[in-house]
C-alpha positions as MATLAB code, in Angstrom:
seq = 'XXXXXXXXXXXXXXXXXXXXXXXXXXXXXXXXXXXXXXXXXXXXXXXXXXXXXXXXXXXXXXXXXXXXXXXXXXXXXXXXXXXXXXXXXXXXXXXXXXXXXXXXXXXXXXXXXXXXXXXXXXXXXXXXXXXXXXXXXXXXXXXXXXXXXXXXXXXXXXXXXXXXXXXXXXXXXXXXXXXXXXXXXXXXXXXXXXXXXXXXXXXXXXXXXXXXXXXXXXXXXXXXXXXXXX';
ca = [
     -17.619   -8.217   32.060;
     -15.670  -11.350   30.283;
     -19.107  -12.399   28.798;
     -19.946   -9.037   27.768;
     -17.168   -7.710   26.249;
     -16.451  -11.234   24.441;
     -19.396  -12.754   24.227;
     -22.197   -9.915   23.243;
     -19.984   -6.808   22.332;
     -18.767   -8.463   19.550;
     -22.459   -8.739   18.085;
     -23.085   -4.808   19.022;
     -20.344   -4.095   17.354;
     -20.958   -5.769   14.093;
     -24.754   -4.620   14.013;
     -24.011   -1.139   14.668;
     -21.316   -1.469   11.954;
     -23.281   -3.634    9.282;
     -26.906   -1.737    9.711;
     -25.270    2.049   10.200;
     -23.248    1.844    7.017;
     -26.485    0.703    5.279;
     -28.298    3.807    7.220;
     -25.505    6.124    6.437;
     -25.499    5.247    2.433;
     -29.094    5.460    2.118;
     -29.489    9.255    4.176;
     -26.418   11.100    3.776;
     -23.888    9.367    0.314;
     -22.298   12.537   -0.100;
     -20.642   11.942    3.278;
     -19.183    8.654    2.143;
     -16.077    9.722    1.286;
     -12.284    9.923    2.958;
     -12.104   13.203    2.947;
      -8.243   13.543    1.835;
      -6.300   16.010    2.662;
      -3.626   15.954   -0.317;
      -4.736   19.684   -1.591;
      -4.238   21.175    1.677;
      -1.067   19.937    2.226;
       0.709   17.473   -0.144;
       3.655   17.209    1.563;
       4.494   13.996    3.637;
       0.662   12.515    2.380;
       2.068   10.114   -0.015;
       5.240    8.822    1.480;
       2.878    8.690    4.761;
      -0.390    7.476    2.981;
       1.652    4.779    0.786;
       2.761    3.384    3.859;
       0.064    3.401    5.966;
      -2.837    2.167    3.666;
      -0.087   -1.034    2.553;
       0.149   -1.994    6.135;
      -2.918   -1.598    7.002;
      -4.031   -4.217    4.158;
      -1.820   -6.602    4.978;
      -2.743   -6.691    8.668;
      -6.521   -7.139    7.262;
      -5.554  -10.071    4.988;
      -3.549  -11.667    7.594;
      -6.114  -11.283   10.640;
      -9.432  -12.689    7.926;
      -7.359  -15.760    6.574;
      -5.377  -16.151    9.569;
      -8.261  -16.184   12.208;
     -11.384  -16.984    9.965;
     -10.008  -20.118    8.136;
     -10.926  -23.243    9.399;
      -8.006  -25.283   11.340;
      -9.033  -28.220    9.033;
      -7.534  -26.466    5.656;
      -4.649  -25.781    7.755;
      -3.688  -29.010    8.574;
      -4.775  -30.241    5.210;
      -2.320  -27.856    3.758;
      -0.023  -29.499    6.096;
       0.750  -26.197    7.655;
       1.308  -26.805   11.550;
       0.105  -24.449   14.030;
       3.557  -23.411   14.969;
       4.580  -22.400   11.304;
       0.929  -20.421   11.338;
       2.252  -18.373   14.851;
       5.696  -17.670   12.827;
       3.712  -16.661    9.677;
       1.150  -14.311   11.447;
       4.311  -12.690   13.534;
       6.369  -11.778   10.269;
       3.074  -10.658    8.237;
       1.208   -9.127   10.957;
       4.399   -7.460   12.490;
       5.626   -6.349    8.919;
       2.380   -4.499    8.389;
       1.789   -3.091   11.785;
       5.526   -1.424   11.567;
       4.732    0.126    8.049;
       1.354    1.350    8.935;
       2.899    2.997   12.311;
       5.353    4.564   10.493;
       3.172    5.924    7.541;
      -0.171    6.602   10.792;
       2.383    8.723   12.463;
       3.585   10.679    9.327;
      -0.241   10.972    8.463;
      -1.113   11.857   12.471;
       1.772   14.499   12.570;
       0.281   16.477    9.305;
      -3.213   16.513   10.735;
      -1.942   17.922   14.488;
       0.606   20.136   13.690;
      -0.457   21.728    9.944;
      -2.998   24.886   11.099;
      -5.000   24.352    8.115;
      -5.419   20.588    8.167;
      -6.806   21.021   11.764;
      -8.963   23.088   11.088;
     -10.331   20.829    8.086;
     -10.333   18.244   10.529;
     -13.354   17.175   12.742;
     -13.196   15.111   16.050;
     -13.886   11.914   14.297;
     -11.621   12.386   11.652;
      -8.245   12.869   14.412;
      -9.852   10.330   17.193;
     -10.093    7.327   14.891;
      -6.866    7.922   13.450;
      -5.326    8.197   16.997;
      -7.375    4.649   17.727;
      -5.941    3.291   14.819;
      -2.249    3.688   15.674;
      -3.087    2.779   19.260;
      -4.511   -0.685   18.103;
      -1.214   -0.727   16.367;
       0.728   -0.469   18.929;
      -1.354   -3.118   20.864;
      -0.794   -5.555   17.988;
       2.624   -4.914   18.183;
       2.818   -5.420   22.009;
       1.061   -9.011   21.150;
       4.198  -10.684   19.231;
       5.912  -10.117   22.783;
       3.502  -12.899   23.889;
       3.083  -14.677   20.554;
       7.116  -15.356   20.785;
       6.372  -17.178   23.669;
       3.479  -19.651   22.273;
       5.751  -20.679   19.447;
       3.716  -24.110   19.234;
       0.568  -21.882   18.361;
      -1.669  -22.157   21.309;
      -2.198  -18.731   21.946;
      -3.191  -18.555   18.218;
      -5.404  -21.355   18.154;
      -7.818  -19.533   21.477;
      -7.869  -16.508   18.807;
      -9.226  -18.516   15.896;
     -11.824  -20.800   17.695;
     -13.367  -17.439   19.581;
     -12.915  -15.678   15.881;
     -14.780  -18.276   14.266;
     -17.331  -19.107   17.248;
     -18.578  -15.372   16.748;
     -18.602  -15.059   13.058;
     -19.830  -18.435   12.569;
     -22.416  -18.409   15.524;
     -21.089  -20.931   17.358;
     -21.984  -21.186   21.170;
     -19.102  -20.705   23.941;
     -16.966  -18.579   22.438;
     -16.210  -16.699   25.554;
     -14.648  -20.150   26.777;
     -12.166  -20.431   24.113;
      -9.864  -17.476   25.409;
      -9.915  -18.460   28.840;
      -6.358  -18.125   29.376;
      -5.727  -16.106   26.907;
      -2.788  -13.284   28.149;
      -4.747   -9.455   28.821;
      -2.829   -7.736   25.832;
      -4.766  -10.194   23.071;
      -8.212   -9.302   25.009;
      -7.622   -5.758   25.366;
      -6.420   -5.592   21.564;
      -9.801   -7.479   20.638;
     -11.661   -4.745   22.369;
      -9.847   -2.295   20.858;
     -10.876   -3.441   17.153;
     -14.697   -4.166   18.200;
     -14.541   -0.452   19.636;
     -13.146    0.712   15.880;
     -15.919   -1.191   14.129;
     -18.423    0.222   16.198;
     -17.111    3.529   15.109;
     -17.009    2.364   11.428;
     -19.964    3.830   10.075;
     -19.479    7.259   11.810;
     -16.113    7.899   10.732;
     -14.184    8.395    7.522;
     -13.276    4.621    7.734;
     -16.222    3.818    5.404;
     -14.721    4.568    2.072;
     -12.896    0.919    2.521;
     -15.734   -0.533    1.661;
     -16.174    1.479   -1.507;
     -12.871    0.305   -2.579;
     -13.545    1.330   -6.937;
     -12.155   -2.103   -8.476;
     -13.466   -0.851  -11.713;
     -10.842    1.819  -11.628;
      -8.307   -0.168  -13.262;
      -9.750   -1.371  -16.092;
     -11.700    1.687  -16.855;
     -12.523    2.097  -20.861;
     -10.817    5.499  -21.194;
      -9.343    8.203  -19.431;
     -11.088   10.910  -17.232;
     -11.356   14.426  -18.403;
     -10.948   17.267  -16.059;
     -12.176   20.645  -17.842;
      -9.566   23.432  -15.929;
     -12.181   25.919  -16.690;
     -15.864   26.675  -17.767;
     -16.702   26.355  -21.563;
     -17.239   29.864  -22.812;
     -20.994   30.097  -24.080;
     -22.026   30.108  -27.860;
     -22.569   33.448  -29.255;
     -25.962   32.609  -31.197;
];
């Protein structure tokens, strides 16, 4: 089971999410969307949104520099791993509070609001709950993390990162070791990308740059154009 979650889940997982976002595009685009709920119910969604989505993004910056970078740049930089452990705590622990906070606002709208729920589909509420439980787990982590101040625990994360996205062989063998609240949070996130291209989590990668440095503004038309009398 250690060689198969570690070692080949992570590859399911990044097929299924890579190739069924492609499928998903090309068959049904007018699903590709994140379906907001800010006309049903405005209250709470920005306050709750704000936080969440800011979080979020920082966890995602943190976890792709912080585990994909190579050690070398690190210690080029002259950062040790230590200072890298402290960094990834304050970041990563920062952004996993705020998204908690702004997931459960979000989370307590879409339960307890009758006509959210009802806009809702299973996907929509069961990723979201996933979400804030791999929050939670990520949390949980800096209980270990404070313990590995010298940045060993850190370092097993980044070689098995990198040995997977860089198709190196044994990655399994570099979290040997490694305490059962980092492996079950690893899961946890290989489980959400596997859900990726099924859920509403595909409009991050439609992120519209262009947006902010749009020509003009948008016009909305509040009603129909009456037709020409000829």
């Amino acid at each position: 089971m250690n060689n198969f979650f570690f070692g080949i889940y992570p590859y399911i997982a990044l097929t299924v999410m890579f190739v069924g976002s492609i499928i998903r595009y090309e068959r049904d685009p007018f699903s590709w969307k994140s379906k907001s709920s800010q006309l049903l119910r405005r209250k709470q969604f920005v306050l709750g949104s704000v936080l969440f989505h800011i979080g979020v993004l920082a966890i995602l910056a943190g976890h792709i520099f912080g585990l994909l970078m190579p050690v070398q740049i690190y210690e080029w930089l002259g950062v040790s791993h230590g200072a890298k452990q402290i960094l990834a705590i304050t970041i990563g622990g920062g952004g996993a509070i705020l998204a908690v906070i702004g997931g459960s606002i979000l989370l307590h709208r879409r339960l307890t609001d009758p006509r959210i729920r009802a806009h809702s589909t299973v996907a929509d509420t069961g990723i979201l709950i996933l979400l804030m439980i791999q929050l939670v787990l990520g949390l949980l982590t800096i209980t270990v993390s404070i313990q590995h101040l010298d940045g060993s625990e850190m370092v097993k994360l980044m070689n098995w990162a990198q040995s997977i996205v860089y198709l190196r062989p044994g990655a399994v063998a570099h979290l040997e070791g490694a305490s059962l609240i980092f492996k079950i949070h690893i899961v946890t996130g290989l489980t959400i990308l596997l859900l990726f291209p099924f859920t509403r989590l595909v409009h991050i990668i439609s992120v519209p740059i262009p947006y902010f440095w749009r020509p003009g503004y948008q016009i909305v038309r509040t009603e129909q154009p009456k037709a020409e009398k000829r």
